[in-house]
C-alpha positions as CSV (number, residue, x, y, z in Angstrom):
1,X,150.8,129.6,98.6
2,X,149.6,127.3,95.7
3,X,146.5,126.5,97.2
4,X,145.6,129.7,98.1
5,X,146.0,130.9,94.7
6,X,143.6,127.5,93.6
7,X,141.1,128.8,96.1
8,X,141.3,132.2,94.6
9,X,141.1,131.1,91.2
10,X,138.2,128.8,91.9
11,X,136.4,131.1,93.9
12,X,136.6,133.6,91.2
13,X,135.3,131.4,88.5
14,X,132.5,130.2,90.8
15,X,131.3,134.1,91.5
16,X,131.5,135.0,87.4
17,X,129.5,131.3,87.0
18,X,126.9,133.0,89.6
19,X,126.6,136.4,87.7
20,X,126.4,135.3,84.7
21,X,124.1,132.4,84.8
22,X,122.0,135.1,87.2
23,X,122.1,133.0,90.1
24,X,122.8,135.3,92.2
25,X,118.6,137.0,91.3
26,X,116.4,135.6,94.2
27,X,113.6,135.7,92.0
28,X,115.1,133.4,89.7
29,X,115.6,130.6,92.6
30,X,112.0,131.4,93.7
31,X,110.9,131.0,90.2
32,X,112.4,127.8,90.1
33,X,110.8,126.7,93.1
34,X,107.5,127.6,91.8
35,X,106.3,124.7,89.6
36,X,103.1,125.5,89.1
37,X,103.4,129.1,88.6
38,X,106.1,130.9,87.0
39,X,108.5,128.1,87.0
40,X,111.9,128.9,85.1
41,X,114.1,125.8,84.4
42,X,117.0,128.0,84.7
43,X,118.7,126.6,87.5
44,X,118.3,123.0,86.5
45,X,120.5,124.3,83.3
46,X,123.1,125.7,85.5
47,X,122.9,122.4,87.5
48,X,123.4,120.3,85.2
49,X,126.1,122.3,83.1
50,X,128.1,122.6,85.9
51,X,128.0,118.6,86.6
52,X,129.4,118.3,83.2
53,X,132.3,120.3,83.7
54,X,132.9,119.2,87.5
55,X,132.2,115.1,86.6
56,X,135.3,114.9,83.8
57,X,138.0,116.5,86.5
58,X,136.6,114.4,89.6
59,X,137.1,111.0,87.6
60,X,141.0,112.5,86.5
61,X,141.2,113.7,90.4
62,X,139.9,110.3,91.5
63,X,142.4,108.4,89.5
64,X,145.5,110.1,89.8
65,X,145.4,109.4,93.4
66,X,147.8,112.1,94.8
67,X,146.3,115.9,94.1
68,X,148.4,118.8,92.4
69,X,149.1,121.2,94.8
70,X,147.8,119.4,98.5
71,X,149.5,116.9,100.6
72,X,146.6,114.0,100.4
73,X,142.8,114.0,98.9
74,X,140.0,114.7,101.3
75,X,137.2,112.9,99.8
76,X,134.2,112.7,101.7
77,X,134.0,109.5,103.7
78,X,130.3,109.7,104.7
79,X,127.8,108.3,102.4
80,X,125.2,107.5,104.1
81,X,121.7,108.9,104.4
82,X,120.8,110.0,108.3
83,X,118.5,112.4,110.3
84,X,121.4,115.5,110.5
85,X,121.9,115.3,106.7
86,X,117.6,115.0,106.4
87,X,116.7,118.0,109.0
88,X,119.5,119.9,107.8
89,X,118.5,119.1,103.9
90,X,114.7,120.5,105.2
91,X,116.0,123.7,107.1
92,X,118.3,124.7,103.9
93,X,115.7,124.3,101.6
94,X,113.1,126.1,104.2
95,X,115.5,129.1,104.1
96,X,116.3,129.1,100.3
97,X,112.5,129.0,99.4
98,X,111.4,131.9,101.6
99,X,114.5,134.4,100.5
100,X,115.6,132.7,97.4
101,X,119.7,132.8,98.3
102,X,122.0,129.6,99.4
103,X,125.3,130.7,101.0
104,X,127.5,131.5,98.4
105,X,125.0,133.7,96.3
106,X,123.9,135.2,99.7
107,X,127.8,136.2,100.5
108,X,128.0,137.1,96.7
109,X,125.6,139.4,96.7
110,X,126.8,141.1,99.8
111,X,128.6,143.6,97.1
112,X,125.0,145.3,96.8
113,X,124.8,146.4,100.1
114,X,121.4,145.4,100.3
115,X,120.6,145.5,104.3
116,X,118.4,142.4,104.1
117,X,121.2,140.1,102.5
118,X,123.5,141.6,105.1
119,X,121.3,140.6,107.8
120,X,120.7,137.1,105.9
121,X,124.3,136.5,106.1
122,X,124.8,137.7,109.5
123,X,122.1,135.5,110.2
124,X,123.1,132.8,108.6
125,X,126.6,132.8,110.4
126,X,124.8,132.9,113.7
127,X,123.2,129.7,112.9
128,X,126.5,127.8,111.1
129,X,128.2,128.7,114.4
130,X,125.5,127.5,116.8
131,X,125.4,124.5,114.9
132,X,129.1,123.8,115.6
133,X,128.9,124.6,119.4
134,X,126.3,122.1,119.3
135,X,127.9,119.4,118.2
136,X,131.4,120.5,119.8
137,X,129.4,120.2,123.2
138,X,127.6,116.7,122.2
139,X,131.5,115.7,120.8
140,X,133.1,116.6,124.4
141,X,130.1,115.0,126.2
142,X,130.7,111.7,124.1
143,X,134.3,111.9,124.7
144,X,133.9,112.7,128.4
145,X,131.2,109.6,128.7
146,X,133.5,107.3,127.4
147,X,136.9,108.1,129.1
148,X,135.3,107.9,132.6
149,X,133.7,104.4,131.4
């Protein structure tokens, strides 16, 4: 129960950081996007505030070693720069310049009931989830390659 009430307090403070920095406004992300138009620094401001207040509980995370309310730490083990993290890096930024959302405005601003965010998030799931039966199949091929070796 603790860590669901971390996830809701975190999500929570996440959404309000959304709304009121007005991330959620695709034309503020396209704006950004646009440097030599109507460029708007704003969401290099919300980047950068919001590394400041993540970097300070990351180092105290990092060296207290065991975490508050979780059995171990699930720090990410991969570090390394390779073609799923650069074609998937180029297909996320395809998407988020042409509509201007990533996922957790998109989901955000679901609450509008604006029909093209709610087929951006449908769509969105349809390609998370082909992405997983992708590699689930490669992962079983792999697996079956190598037992019958």
């Amino acid at each position: 129960m603790p860590i669901l009430i971390a996830a809701l307090v975190c999500g929570l403070v996440f959404g309000w950081g959304l709304q009121i920095s007005s991330m959620t406004n695709t034309l503020k992300i396209l704006n950004f996007l646009d440097l030599f138009g109507t460029w708007d620094p704003s969401l290099a401001v919300t980047m950068a505030a919001a590394l400041a207040c993540a970097a300070p509980g990351l180092w105290y995370a990092r060296r207290r070693g065991r975490p508050l309310i979780a059995a171990k730490s699930a720090w990410p083990s991969k570090n390394d720069i390779d073609a799923p993290l650069l074609v998937g890096s180029a297909v996320f930024g395809m998407g988020w310049g042409l509509v201007g959302l990533c996922p957790g405005p998109a989901i955000e601003n679901l609450v509008t009931r604006s029909p093209q965010v709610a087929v951006f998030v449908i769509a969105m799931a349809i390609g998370m989830t082909a992405v997983d039966a992708l590699r689930m199949r490669a992962h079983r091929r792999i697996t079956e390659a190598t037992s019958t070796t």
